[in-house]
N, C-alpha and C positions, 0 to 999 in steps of 0.2 A: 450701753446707755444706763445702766443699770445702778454701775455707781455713779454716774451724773444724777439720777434720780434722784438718791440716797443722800448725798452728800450738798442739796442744794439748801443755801444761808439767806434764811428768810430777811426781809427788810422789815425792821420793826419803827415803827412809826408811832411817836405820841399820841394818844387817844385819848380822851373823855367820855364819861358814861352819862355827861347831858343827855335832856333827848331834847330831840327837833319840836319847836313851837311854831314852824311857820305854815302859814295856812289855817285855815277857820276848822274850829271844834265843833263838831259834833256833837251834840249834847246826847243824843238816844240814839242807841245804838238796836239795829230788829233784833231781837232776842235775847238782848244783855238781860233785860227783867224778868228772864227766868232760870230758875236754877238747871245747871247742866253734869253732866257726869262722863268722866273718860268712864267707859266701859271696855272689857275684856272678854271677851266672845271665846270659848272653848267648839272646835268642832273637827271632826273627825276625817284631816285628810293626809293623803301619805306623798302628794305631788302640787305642786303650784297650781298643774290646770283644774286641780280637782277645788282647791282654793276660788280661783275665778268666780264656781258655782255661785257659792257662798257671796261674796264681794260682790257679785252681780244683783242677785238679790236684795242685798242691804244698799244698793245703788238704787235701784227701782224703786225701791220704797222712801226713798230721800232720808236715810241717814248719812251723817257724815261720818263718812268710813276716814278715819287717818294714819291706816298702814295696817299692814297683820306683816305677822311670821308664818310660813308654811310648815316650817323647820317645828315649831312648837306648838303648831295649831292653833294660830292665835290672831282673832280681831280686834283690833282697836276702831270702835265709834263714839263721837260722843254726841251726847243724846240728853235727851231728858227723862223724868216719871216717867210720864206717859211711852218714852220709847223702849225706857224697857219692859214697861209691861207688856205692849206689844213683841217684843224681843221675844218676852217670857211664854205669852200665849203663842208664840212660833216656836216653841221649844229649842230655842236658843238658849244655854248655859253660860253664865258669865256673871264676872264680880265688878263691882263698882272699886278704881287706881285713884280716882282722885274728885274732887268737885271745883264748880267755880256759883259760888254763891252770885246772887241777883246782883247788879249792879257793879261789878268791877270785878277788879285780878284777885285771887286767895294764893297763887304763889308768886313769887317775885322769880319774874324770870334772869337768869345771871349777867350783871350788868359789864359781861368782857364783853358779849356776841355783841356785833357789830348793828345799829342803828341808822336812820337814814341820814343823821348829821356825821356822824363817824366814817361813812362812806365817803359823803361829797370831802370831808376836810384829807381823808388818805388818796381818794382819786388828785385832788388839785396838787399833794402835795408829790404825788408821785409825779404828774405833769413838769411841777416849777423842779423839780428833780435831772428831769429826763427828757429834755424838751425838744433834743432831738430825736429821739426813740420813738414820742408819746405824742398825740393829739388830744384833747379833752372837748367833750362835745354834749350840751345840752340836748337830748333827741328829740325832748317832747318835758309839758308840765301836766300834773297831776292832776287829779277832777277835785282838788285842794287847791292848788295853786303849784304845788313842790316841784324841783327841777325834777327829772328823769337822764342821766348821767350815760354816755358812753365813755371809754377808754381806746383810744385804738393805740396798741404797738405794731409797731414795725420800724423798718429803715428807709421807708420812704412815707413818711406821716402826712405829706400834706395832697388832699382828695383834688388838688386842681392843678396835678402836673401828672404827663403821661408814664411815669413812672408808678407809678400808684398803681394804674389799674393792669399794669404788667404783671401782679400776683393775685392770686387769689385769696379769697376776704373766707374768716373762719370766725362766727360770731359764736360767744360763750354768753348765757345770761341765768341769773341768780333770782329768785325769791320772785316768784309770778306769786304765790299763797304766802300770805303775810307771816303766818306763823311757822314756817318753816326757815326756821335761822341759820343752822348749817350754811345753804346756798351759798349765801353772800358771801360765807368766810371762802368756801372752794371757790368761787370765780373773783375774789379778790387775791386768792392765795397765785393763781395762775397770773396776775401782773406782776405780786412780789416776788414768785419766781424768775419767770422772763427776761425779769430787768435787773435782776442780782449779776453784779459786774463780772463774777466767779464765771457763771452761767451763760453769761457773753462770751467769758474770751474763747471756752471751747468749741473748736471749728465745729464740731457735729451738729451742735447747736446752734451756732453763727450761718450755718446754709439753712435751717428751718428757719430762724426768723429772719434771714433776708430773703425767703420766698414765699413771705406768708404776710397780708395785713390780717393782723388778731384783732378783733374787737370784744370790747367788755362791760357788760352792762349787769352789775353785782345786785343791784335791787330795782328791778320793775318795777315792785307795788311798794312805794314809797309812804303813800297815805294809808295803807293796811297796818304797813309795817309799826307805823307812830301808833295808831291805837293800838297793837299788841302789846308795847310799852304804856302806853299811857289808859288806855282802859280794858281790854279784856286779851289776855296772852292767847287765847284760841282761835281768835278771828282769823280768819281765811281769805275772803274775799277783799276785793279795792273800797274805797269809802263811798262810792254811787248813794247819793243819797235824796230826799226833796221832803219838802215842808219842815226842816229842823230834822229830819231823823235819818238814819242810815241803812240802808240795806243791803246793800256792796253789791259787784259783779264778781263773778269768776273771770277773772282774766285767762284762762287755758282753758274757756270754752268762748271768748269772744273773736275769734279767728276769723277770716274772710274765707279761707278756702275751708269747705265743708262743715259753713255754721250752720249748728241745727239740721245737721245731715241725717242723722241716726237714732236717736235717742238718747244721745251721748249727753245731755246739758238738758236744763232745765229753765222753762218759762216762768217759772214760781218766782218772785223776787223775794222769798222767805228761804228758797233753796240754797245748799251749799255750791251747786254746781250750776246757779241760774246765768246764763249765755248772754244776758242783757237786750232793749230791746231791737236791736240789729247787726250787723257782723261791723264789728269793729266801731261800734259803739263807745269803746273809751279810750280816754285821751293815752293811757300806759300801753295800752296792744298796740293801738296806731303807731306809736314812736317807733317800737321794737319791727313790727311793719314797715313804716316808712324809713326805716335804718338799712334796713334788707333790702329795699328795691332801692336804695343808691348803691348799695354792693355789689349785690348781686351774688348772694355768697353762695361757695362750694359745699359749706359743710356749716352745721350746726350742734353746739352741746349745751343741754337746757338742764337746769339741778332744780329738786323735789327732795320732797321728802313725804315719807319714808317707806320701806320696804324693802331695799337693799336686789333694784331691779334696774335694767338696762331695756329700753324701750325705745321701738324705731318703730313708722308708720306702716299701716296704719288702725288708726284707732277703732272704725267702724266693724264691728262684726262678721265675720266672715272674708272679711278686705283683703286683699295682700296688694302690693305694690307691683309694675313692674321688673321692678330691680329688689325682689325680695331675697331670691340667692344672697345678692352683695350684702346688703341691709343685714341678713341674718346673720353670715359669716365672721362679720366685723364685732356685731353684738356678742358672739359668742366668745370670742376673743376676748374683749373686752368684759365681761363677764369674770372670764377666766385670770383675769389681773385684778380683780376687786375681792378681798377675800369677807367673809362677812365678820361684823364685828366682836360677834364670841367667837369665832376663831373656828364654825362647825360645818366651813364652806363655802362659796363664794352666794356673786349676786346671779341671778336669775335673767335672762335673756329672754324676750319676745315680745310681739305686739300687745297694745294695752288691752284688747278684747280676748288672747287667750289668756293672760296674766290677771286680769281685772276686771275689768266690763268696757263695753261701748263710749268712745268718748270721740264726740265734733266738737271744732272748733278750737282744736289745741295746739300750740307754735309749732311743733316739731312737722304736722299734718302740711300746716301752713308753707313752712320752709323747704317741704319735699315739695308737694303740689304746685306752689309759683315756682321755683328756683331748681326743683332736681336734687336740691344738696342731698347731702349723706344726713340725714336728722336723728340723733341721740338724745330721751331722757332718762336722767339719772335718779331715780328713787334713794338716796341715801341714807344709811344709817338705819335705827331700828327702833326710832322712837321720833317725833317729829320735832321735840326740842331734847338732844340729849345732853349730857353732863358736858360739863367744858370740858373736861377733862379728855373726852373722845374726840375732841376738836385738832391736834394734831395727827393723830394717827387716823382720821378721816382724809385730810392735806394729803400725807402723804401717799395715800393708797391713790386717789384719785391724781393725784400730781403723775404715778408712773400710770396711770388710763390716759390722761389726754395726752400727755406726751410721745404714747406709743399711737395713740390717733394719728399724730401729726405726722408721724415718722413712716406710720402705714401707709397713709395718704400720697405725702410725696412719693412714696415710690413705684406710685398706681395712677400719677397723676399725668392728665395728659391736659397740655394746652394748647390753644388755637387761635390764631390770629387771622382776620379776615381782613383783607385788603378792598376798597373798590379797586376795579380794573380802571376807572375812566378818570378817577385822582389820583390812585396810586396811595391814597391815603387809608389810615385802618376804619371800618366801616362798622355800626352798629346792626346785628343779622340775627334772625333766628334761627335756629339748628334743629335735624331731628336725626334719630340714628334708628333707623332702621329694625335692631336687633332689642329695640324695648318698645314692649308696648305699655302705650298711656292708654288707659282705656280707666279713668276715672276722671274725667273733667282737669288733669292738669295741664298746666300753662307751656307752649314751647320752649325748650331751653334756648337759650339767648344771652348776647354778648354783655359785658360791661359794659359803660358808655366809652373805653378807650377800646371798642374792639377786638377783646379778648376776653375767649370762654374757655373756660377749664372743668373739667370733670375727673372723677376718680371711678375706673373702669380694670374690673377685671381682665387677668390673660384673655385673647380672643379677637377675633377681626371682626370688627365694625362698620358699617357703612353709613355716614354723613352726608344729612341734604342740608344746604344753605339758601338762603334766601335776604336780600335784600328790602330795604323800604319800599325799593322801589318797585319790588318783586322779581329781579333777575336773582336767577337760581344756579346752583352749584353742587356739585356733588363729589366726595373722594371716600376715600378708604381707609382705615387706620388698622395695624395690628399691636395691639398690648401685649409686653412679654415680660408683666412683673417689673419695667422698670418705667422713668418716666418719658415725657413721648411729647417735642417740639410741633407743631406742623404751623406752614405758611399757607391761607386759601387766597388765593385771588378771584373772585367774582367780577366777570367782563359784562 
C-alpha cells in the first residue's frame, strides 16, 4: 500500500481567497479589547507525562494552552499582561513569539488555507463531480446562520436503500477550534484523495471503499472560523454570542456524553474551554451528533491542532475504557506512521488526561460512549497555524495514517446482521458482548436502522446477547482470527 500512498494525484480545484459574508457580524468580540501575547513556556521535562504536569496546571488556571513540544520543552499559551505576570510569579520562564494588538488581526493569516466559503464551493464541486461516488449534505446551520456541510463517499451514497446500511459508516471531521487551519486541509485532503480516479481503479483500494460509507465534515466551526479571518486569527471558540457581543463555546467540550463530567471544561463564558450552558447546547455539536446517530458509525478520526498527539478516550482522569488494550494498540500504531515534523520522532500516543489534562464533553468521548466506535484525535503539526509550506507534507503523513486505519480495520472487522425470526426481515437490536465491560455510563451497542452492526475486535472469542424492541433475546458466539467475520442472528 505503500506506494498507493505515495503516488496519490491530488484534485486541484479552483479556489478563491474571498471570505464568507453570510451571516450577521459580530461587532465585539469578549476579549478582542485587549492586548494578547503567544507566550513560550520553558520547563524542565524529559517525557510527555511529565509535560501533562505542567499543561494540567496552566489548564486549571484557565489559560489558553495552544500546543507544547515535549521534545524541546516547550508551552505555547496565549495570554495576556496580567497572565504572564502571574506566569512569572509561578516561576514559569518564557518569552513573548508574537502579539495581537486590541481590536483585530496584527498578522495576516495565509490566504491559500482553506475558509468556510472555499469549503462549501470544493465540497459541491466534488459532489457535481462525482455524483455517483458522493452525496452532499447540509447536517446542521450555524448559531450565524452558515450551512454545516457533510460529504459522504462511497458506492452506495444514497441513506434510503438497504444497501447503504450493509457497510459501516467512518466519520472524519476538521476544525471543531477555529483557529486551527491545518484540519480542514487533512479532512478535505482525504475526499481529494478517495476520489482520484488513479486511486479508484486499484482493486486494494476499490474493496475499502466499496465497504466503507466515509463521511466528511472538513469544518465544524464555520462561524469561528469567519472571524479568524475576518477579526482576530486566534479565536477558538464557536460565535455564541447575546446582546451584540460574542463569547463563543468550545465545541469539544459541548458533548452529551460526559458533559461537565470532570473538570474537564469550563463554566466561565470568558474561558477558553467554557462547555456552554448545557450538553449539546450548539447548533455545530448537535449536527456532528445528530450525523452519528443516523449512522451509527464504527469509527471515528477528529483533527486538532497542535502537539503532534494521537488520542483515544478517555478524557477524564484516571478513565480508561473498556476496550483500552484495543484503543491503545491502534494508537500506537498509528503513532508510529506519523513522524513528527522536524524529523526528531513521531507523535505521541495516549489518553488526553495522561498527555494533557482532564477534558468532558469532547466528540471522540462522545463517539466511544453512544456508539462503541474506535475514537481517534489527531493533534497536528507544531504550531497551530503553520507555514503553508508544511501543508503538503502534513497530507501526506496523515494520508498513509488513515489509510492504514481503514485497512486495519477491515481486517478486524466483524459484521452482524439480525433477522426477526417472526418476518424474517432484518431487525433493529441492541447488542452486548460479554468480554467488555461498560462500566462508565455508555450506551448499548446497537444496530443500524437496516439491521446491521459492525465492530472492529481483536483476535479472541466473544460472546453476544441480542435483544429485540420487543425484548426477545438471543445469544451466540463469535471467534476473531485477525481476519474479517460475516454472522447471520435470527431472533425467534
Amino acid at each position: 500500500m505503500k506506494k498507493i500512498y505515495l503516488s496519490l494525484v491530488f484534485i486541484l480545484l479552483s479556489v478563491t481567497a474571498a471570505l464568507t459574508t453570510a451571516g450577521p457580524q459580530w461587532l465585539r468580540l469578549k476579549g478582542a479589547e485587549t492586548e494578547k501575547f503567544r507566550y513560550m513556556i520553558e520547563v524542565p521535562v524529559t517525557n510527555p507525562y511529565q509535560m501533562a504536569n505542567y499543561v494540567g496546571w496552566l489548564h486549571q488556571n484557565e489559560f489558553d494552552v495552544a500546543g507544547f513540544n515535549w521534545k524541546k520543552k516547550q508551552i505555547e499559551v496565549i495570554t495576556t499582561n496580567d497572565g504572564i505576570k502571574k506566569l512569572e510569579a509561578a516561576k514559569f520562564r518564557g518569552k513573548i513569539i508574537s502579539r495581537r494588538g486590541p481590536g483585530g488581526n496584527n498578522e495576516a493569516l495565509d490566504p491559500r488555507y482553506l475558509n468556510p466559503q472555499k469549503v462549501e464551493e470544493k465540497l459541491k464541486a466534488l459532489n457535481a463531480r462525482f455524483p455517483n461516488q458522493t452525496r452532499l449534505e447540509q447536517i446542521g446551520t450555524s448559531f450565524q446562520g452558515r450551512p454545516v456541510w457533510a460529504l459522504l463517499i462511497s458506492s452506495t451514497p444514497n441513506p434510503q436503500t438497504a444497501e447503504f446500511y450493509q457497510k459501516p459508516s467512518l466519520i472524519f471531521d476538521g476544525m471543531h477550534h477555529a483557529r486551527e487551519v491545518m484540519t480542514s486541509e487533512v479532512v478535505m485532503d482525504v475526499a481529494d484523495s478517495l476520489l482520484n480516479p488513479q486511486i479508484r481503479r486499484d482493486p486494494r483500494w476499490k474493496i475499502l471503499l466499496d465497504n466503507w460509507n466515509i463521511w466528511l465534515v472538513p469544518m465544524l466551526n464555520v462561524d469561528g472560523n469567519n472571524i479568524v479571518w475576518t477579526q482576530d486569527k486566534w479565536w477558538r471558540k464557536n460565535a455564541h454570542g447575546e446582546n451584540g457581543g460574542t463569547y463563543g463555546v468550545d465545541l469539544n467540550r459541548n458533548y452529551s456524553f460526559k458533559w461537565n463530567a470532570c473538570n474537564g471544561s469550563s463554566g466561565a463564558t470568558g474561558s477558553e474551554t467554557y462547555r456552554g450552558a448545557q450538553a449539546a447546547s450548539e447548533p455545530e455539536s448537535s449536527a456532528l451528533m445528530n450525523l452519528a446517530l443516523k449512522v451509527i458509525p464504527t469509527a471515528s478520526l477528529s483533527y486538532h491542532s497542535y502537539s503532534e498527539l494521537v488520542l483515544y478516550p478517555y478524557g477524564c482522569k484516571g478513565v480508561f475504557t473498556g476496550e483500552n488494550a484495543l484503543l491503545s494498540k491502534i494508537g500506537v500504531e498509528l503513532a508510529q506512521i506519523l513522524p513528527s515534523d522536524s524529523g526528531d520522532g513521531h507523535y505521541t500516543p495516549g489518553t488526553p488526561w495522561q498527555l494533557l489534562y482532564s477534558v468532558d464533553g469532547d466528540s471522540s468521548t462522545f463517539m466511544f460512549g453512544e456508539f462503541g466506535a474506535l475514537a481517534y484525535t489527531f493533534e497536528v503539526n507544531q504550531e497551530f497555524q503553520p507555514p503553508y509550506d508544511l501543508r503538503d507534507p502534513t497530507l501526506v503523513k496523515h494520508r498513509k495514517a488513515w489509510a492504514y486505519f481503514l485497512n486495519r480495520m477491515n481486517q478486524n472487522l466483524l459484521t452482524v446482521k439480525v433477522i426477526d425470526g417472526k418476518t424474517g426481515q432484518p431487525a433493529q437490536a441492541q447488542l452486548t458482548i460479554a468480554n467488555i465491560i461498560l462500566g462508565q455510563g455508555e450506551k448499548p451497542y446497537r444496530t443500524n436502522f437496516g439491521g446491521y452492526y459492525f465492530k472492529v475486535l481483536d483476535p479472541g472469542k466473544y460472546t453476544f446477547g441480542v435483544m429485540l424492541k420487543d425484548g426477545r433475546k438471543a445469544q451466540f458466539e463469535v471467534e476473531m482470527k485477525g481476519a474479517p467475520v460475516q454472522q447471520v442472528i435470527t431472533v425467534n
